[in-house]
C-alpha positions in Angstrom: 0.0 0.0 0.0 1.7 3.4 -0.6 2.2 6.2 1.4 0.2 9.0 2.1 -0.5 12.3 3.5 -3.8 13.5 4.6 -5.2 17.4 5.9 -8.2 17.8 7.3 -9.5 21.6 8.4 -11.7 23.2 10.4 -13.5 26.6 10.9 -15.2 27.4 14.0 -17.1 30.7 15.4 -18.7 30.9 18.6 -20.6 34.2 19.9 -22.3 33.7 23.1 -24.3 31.0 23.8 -24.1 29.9 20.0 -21.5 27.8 17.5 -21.0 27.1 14.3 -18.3 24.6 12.9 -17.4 23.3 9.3 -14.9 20.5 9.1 -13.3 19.3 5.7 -12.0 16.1 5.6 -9.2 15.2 2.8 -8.4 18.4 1.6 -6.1 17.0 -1.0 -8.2 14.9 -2.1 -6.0 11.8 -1.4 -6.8 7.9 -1.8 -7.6 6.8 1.9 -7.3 3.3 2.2 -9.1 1.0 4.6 -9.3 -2.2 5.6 -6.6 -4.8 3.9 -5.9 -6.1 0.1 -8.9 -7.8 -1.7 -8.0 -9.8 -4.6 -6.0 -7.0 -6.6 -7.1 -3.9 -4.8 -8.1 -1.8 -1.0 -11.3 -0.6 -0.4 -11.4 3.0 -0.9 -12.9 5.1 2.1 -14.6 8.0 1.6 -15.3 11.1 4.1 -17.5 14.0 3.9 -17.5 17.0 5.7 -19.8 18.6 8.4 -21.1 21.2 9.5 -22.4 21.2 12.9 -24.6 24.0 15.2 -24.8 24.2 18.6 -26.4 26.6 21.6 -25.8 26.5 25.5 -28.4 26.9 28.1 
């Protein structure tokens, strides 16, 4: 399996008593490989972002 490098980012704002958050995941848009060799290739993972919202009481 080769070698590689992976970012992932993330922006976050809170004001108060409320957040906001967006994370990128892969933001070079590697290969990320998972699991172990099947036949003649590794299963390709895949991971999308979020955004995520929050408020405290």
């Amino acid at each position: 399996m080769p070698d590689y490098f992976r970012m992932d980012g993330r922006i976050s704002r809170q004001n108060g008593q409320y957040s906001l958050a967006l994370n990128i995941n892969n933001l070079l848009n590697a290969y990320l490989y998972s699991g172990a060799l099947y036949d003649t290739y590794y299963y390709w993972q895949a991971e999308p972002g979020r955004i995520s919202a929050g408020i405290k009481f």
